[in-house]
C-alpha positions in Angstrom: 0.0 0.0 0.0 1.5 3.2 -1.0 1.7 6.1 1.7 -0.2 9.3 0.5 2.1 11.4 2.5 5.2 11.7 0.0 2.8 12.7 -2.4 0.9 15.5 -0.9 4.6 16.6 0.6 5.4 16.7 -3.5 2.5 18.5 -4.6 3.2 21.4 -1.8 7.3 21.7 -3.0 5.8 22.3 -6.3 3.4 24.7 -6.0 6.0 27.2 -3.6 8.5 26.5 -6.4 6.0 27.8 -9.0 5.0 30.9 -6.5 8.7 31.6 -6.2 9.9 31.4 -9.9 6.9 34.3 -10.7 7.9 36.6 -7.9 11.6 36.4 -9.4 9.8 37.1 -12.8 8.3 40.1 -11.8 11.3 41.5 -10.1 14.0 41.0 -13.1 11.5 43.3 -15.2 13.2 46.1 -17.2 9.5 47.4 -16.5 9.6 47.6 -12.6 13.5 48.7 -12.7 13.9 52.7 -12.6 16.7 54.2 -15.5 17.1 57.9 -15.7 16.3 59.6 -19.6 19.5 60.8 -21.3 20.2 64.4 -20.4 20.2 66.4 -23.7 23.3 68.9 -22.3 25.4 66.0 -20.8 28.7 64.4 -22.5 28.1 61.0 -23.7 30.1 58.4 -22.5 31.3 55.0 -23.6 29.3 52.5 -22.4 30.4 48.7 -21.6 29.5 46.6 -24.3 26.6 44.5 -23.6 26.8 41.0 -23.0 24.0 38.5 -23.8 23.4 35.9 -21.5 21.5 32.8 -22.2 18.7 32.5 -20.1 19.4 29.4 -17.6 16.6 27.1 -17.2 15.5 26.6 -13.7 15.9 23.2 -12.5 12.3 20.8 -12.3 11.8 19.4 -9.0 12.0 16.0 -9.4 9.4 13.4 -7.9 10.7 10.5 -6.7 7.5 8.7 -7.4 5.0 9.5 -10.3 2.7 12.1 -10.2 -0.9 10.8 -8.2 -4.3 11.3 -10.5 -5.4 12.9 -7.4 -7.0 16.2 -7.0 -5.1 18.9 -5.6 -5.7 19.9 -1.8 -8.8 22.2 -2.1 -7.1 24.2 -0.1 -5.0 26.1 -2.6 -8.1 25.2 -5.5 -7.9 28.7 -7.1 -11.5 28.4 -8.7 -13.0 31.7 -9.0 -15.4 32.5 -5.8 -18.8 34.1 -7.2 -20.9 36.2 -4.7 -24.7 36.2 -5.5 -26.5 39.7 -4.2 -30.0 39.9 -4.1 -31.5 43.4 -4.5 -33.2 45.7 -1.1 -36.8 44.8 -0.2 -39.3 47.1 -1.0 -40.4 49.5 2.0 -43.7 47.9 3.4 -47.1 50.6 2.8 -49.5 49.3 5.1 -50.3 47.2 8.0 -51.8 43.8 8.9 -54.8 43.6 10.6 -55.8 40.0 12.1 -59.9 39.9 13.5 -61.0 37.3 15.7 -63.9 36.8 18.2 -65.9 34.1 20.6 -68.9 34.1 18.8 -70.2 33.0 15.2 -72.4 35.4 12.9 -70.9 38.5 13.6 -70.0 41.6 11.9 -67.7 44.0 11.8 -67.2 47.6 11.7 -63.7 49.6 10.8 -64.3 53.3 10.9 -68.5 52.8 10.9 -68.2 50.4 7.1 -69.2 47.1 7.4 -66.1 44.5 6.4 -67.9 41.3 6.7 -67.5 38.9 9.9 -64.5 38.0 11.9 -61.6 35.6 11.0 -60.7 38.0 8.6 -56.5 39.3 7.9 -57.0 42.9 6.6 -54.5 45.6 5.6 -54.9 48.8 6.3 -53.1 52.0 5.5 -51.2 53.8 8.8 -53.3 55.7 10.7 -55.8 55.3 13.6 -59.3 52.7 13.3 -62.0 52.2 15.5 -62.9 48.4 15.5 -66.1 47.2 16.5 -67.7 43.6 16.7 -71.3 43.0 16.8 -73.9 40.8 17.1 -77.9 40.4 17.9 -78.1 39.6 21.8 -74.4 40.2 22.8 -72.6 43.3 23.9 -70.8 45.1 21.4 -66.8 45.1 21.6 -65.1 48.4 20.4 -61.4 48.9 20.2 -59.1 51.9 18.8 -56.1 51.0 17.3 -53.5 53.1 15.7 -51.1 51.3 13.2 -48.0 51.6 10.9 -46.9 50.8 7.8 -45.2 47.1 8.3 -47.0 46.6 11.7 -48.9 43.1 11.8 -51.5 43.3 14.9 -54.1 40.3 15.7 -56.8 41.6 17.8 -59.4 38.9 20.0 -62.7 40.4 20.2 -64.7 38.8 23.5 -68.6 39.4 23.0 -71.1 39.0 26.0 -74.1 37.5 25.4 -77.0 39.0 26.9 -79.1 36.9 29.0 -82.1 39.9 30.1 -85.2 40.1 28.0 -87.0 43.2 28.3 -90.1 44.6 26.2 -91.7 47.6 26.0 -93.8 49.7 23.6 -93.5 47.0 21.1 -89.5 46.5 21.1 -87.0 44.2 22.4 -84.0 45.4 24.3 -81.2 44.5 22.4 -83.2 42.0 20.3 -83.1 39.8 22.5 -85.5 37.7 22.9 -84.6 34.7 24.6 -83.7 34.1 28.4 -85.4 35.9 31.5 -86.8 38.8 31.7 -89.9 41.0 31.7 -93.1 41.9 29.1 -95.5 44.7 29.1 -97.3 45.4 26.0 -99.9 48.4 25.7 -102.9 46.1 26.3 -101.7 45.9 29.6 -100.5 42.0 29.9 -97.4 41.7 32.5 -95.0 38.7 32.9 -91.5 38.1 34.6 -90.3 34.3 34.0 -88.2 32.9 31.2 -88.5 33.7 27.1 -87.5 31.6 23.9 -87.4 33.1 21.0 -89.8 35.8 22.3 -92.3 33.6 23.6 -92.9 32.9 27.1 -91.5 29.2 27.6 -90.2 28.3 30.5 -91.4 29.4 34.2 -93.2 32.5 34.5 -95.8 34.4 35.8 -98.7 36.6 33.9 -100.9 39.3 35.1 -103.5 39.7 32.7 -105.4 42.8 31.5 -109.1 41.5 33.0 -107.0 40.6 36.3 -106.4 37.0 35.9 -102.8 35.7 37.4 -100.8 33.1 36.1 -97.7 31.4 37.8 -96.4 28.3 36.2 -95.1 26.4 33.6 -95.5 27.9 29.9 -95.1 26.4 26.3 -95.3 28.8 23.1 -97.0 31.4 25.3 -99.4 29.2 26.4 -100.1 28.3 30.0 -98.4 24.7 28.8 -97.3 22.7 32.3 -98.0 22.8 35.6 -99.2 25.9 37.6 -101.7 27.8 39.4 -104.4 30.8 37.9 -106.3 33.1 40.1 -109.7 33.6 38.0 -111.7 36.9 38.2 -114.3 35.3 40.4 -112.1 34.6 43.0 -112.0 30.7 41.4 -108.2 29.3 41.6 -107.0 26.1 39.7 -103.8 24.5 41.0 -102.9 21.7 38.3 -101.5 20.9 34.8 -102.4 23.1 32.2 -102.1 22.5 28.0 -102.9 25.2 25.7 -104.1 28.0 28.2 -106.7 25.2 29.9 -107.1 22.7 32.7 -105.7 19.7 31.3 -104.5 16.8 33.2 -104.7 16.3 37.1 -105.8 19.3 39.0 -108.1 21.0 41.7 -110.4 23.9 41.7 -111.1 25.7 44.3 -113.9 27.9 43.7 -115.0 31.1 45.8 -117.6 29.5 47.7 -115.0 26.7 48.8 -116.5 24.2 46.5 -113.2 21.9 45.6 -112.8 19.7 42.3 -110.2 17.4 41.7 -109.2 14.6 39.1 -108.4 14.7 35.3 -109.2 17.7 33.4 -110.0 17.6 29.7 -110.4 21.3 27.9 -111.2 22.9 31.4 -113.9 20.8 32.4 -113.1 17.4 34.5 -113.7 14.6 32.5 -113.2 11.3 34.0 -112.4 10.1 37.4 -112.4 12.8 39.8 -114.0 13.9 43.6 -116.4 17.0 44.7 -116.3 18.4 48.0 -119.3 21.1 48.9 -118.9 23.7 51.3 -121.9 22.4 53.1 -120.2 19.2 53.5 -121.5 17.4 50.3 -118.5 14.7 48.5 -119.1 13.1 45.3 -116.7 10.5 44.1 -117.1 8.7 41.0 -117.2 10.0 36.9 -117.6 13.1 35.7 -118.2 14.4 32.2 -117.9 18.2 30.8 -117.6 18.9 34.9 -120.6 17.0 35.5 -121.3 14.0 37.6 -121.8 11.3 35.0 -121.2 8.0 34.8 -120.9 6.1 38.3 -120.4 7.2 41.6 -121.2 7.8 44.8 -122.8 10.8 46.4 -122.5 11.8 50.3 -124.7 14.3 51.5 -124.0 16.1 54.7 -127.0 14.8 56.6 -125.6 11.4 56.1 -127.5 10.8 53.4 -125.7 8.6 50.1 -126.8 7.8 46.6 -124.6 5.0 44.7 -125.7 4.3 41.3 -125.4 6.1 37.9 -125.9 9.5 37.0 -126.3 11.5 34.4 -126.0 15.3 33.6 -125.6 16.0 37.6 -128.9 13.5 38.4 -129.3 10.1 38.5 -130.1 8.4 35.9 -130.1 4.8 35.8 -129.7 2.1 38.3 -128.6 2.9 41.6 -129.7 3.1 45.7 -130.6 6.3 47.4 -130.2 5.7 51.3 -132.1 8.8 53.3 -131.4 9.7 56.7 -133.7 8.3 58.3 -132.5 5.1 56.8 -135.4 4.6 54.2 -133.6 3.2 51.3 -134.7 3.3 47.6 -133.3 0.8 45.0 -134.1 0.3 41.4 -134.2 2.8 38.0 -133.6 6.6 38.2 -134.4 8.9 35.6 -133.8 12.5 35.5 -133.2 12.0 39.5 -136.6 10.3 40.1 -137.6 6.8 40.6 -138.7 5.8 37.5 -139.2 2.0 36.9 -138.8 -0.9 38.9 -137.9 -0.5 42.6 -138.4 -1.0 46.0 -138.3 1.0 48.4 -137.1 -0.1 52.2 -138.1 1.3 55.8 -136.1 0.8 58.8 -138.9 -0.6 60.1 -138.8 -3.2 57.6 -141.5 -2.4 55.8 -141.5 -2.4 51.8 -143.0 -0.8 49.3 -142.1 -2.5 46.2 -143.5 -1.0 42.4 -143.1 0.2 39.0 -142.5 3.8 39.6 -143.2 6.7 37.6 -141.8 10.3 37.9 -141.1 9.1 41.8 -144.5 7.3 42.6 -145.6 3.6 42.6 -147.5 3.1 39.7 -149.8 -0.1 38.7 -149.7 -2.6 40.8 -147.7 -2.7 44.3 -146.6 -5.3 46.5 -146.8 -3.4 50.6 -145.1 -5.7 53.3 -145.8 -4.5 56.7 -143.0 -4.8 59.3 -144.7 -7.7 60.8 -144.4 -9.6 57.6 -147.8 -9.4 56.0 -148.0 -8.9 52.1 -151.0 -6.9 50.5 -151.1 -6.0 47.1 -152.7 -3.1 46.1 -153.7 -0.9 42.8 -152.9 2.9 42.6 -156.1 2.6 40.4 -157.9 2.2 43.5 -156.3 4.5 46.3 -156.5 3.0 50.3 -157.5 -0.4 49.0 -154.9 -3.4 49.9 -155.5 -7.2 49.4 -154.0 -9.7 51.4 -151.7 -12.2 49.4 -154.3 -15.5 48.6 -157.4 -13.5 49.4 -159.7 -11.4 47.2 -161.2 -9.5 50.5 -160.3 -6.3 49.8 -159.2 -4.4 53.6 -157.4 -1.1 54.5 -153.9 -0.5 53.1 -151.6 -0.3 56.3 -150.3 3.0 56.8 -146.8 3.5 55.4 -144.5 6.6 54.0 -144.2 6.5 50.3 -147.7 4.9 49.6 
C-alpha cells in the first residue's frame, strides 16, 4: 500500500516553487527597474558593451514517485469564488390587521363600514381605526387601534351575550328575545319568567289585563305545564295546564269553597275525579264536561248517600238512594226520580215494592208490613190493599211513600 504522504509533501514543493519562480519574474523586469532619460546637455560616454546571456533554465523538482491522479488539496483550488447579491426589499405601505372573536355570525365595523365577519387578515393604511364587533343579543366590543406601515396586529374580540329580555312599547331590548326577563305590551298584559325566542317558555308568571294571574309552567306562550291561575271570580285552579286550559290532574277551588279534583280535559273534568261542597256534600265517581256522570257515589252532609249512575248532575239509571232516616230506595232513576222498577225499604222493615213513575208507585204494588204481611194493592184504587191468597179487599196499612 502506497503512503499518500510523499505525495501531498510533493504537490506542496511544487506549488511554492512555482510561487517563487513568478515573484523572481516580476522582479527582473526592465518594467519595474527605474533608469534615468539621457540628459540632452550631458557628454556622452562609452558604455560597456553588452553582453548576452543565455537564459538558464531553472531546475524541475524531481518526484521521486509519479505524479498521483489525485486532486489537488482544495485548499489552494484557485477556482474563481462568485458572490450572489439579491437586490433591497421594498419598503412595506401598510399594515396587517388580524380579526378574531368568541362568537359565530358577527360583523364588523372599521371606521362605521361594514367589512364582513371575523376571521378575517386585513391591511390597512397607517393611521388610527376604531374596530367594533357586533352581534344580535351580545354586547358590542369596540377597540381603537393606531397602526403603521409594516406593523402586523391580531386583535381577539370577546362578545357577551345577553341573558335579560326586556319589552316595552312593542321593542326588544337589544333583540333579545330569549332568556329571563320581563313583558309589558300596551294592552296591559305583564309577565316576569323565562323567554325563547320571544315567547314565554319556560317558568313564569302573567298578570293579565281582566285581572287574571298566572304562575307556572308555559309552552309557546301558552299556559303549557303545571301551575296555578287566580280567575276573576275569585275561582283558583292549581294543576297541569295545555294550551291556556285545565288539562291533566288538577283542583279547583272555587270562591264558595266548592273543591274539584281529578283529570281535566279542555277545562272541564272529565273522568275520574272527587267533589267536596262547602256544606259538606262529597261526590266521588265519573264526571263528564264537569258533571257528575257515569258512576259514583254521592254523600250528603246529613248522612245521606246515593250510589248508582248519573247523568247530567242527576241520576239516571240504576242505583240506591239511602235517606237519613235510613229509608232506602233501589231500582231505575231517571232524570233524578224513581222511574221503573224499585223498592223502596223502611227501617222498620217495611216495603213498598213498584213500577214507579216520575217518583211514585204506579200499577200494581206489592206493601209488606213490618210484621211480615203482604198486601197487594192498585194505585187505580187509592187505600185499598188485598191480602196475598185472598180477594177481601181491607185497609192498606199506613206506610210513608204509599
Amino acid at each position: 500500500m502506497i503512503d499518500p504522504k510523499p505525495l501531498l509533501f510533493a504537490n506542496f514543493l511544487a506549488v511554492m516553487l512555482l510561487v517563487t519562480a513568478g515573484f523572481a519574474t516580476i522582479q527582473r523586469s526592465p518594467e519595474l527597474v527605474g533608469t534615468k532619460k539621457p540628459d540632452p546637455g550631458a557628454v556622452p560616454t562609452e558604455q560597456a558593451p553588452i553582453v548576452e546571456r543565455s537564459a538558464q533554465k531553472e531546475p524541475e523538482p524531481t518526484s521521486p514517485e509519479p505524479a498521483s491522479a489525485e486532486p489537488a488539496d482544495p485548499l489552494f483550488d484557485p477556482s474563481p469564488v462568485i458572490v450572489q447579491t439579491q437586490p433591497p426589499e421594498p419598503e412595506p405601505r401598510v399594515a396587517n390587521l388580524t380579526l378574531r372573536s368568541n362568537v359565530y355570525g358577527d360583523r364588523v365595523l372599521i371606521n362605521g363600514e361594514q367589512r364582513g365577519s371575523t376571521a378575517m387578515d386585513v391591511e390597512l393604511e397607517p393611521g388610527t381605526y376604531e374596530i367594533e364587533v357586533r352581534k344580535q343579543g351580545h354586547s358590542t366590543w369596540r377597540r381603537q387601534v393606531a397602526v403603521d406601515a409594516g406593523d402586523d396586529h391580531t386583535l381577539m374580540a370577546r362578545l357577551e351575550r345577553y341573558t335579560t329580555v326586556e319589552y316595552r312599547n312593542g321593542t326588544w331590548k337589544h333583540g333579545v328575545k330569549t332568556g329571563e326577563g320581563t313583558y309589558r305590551d300596551e294592552e296591559g298584559l305583564r309577565y316576569e319568567g323565562d323567554f325563547e325566542d320571544g315567547e314565554f317558555h319556560g317558568e313564569g308568571t302573567a298578570h293579565f289585563p281582566d285581572g287574571r294571574v298566572y304562575e307556572g309552567e308555559w309552552k309557546d306562550s301558552k299556559m303549557h305545564g303545571e301551575g296555578e291561575l287566580q280567575l276573576t271570580n275569585g275561582d283558583v285552579y292549581e294543576g297541569y295546564f295545555r294550551n291556556n286550559q285545565f288539562s291533566g290532574r288538577g283542583t279547583l277551588t272555587a270562591s264558595n269553597g266548592d273543591t274539584f279534583t281529578g283529570n281535566w280535559e279542555d277545562g272541564e273534568l272529565n273522568g275520574h275525579g272527587t267533589m267536596t261542597t262547602a256544606e259538606g256534600m262529597m261526590y266521588v265517581g265519573d264526571f263528564r264536561d264537569g258533571e257528575l256522570h257515569g258512576k259514583g257515589t254521592l254523600t250528603y252532609p246529613d248522612g245521606g248517600t246515593y250510589k248508582g249512575e248519573f247523568a247530567n248532575n242527576l241520576y239516571h239509571g240504576h242505583g240506591e238512594r239511602t235517606y237519613a232516616s235510613g229509608r232506602r230506595y233501589e231500582g231505575e232513576f231517571v232524570e233524578g226520580r224513581f222511574h221503573g222498577q224499585g223498592e223502596i225499604r223502611h227501617p222498620s222493615g217495611a216495603s213498598i215494592e213498584s213500577t214507579f213513575r216520575e217518583g211514585d208507585p204506579y200499577g200494581e204494588v206489592t206493601l209488606t208490613t213490618p210484621e211480615g204481611e203482604i198486601f197487594t194493592a192498585r194505585t187505580s184504587e187509592p187505600g185499598v190493599c188485598y191480602r196475598r191468597n185472598s180477594y177481601r179487599a181491607t185497609q192498606c196499612p199506613a206506610m210513608e211513600g204509599w
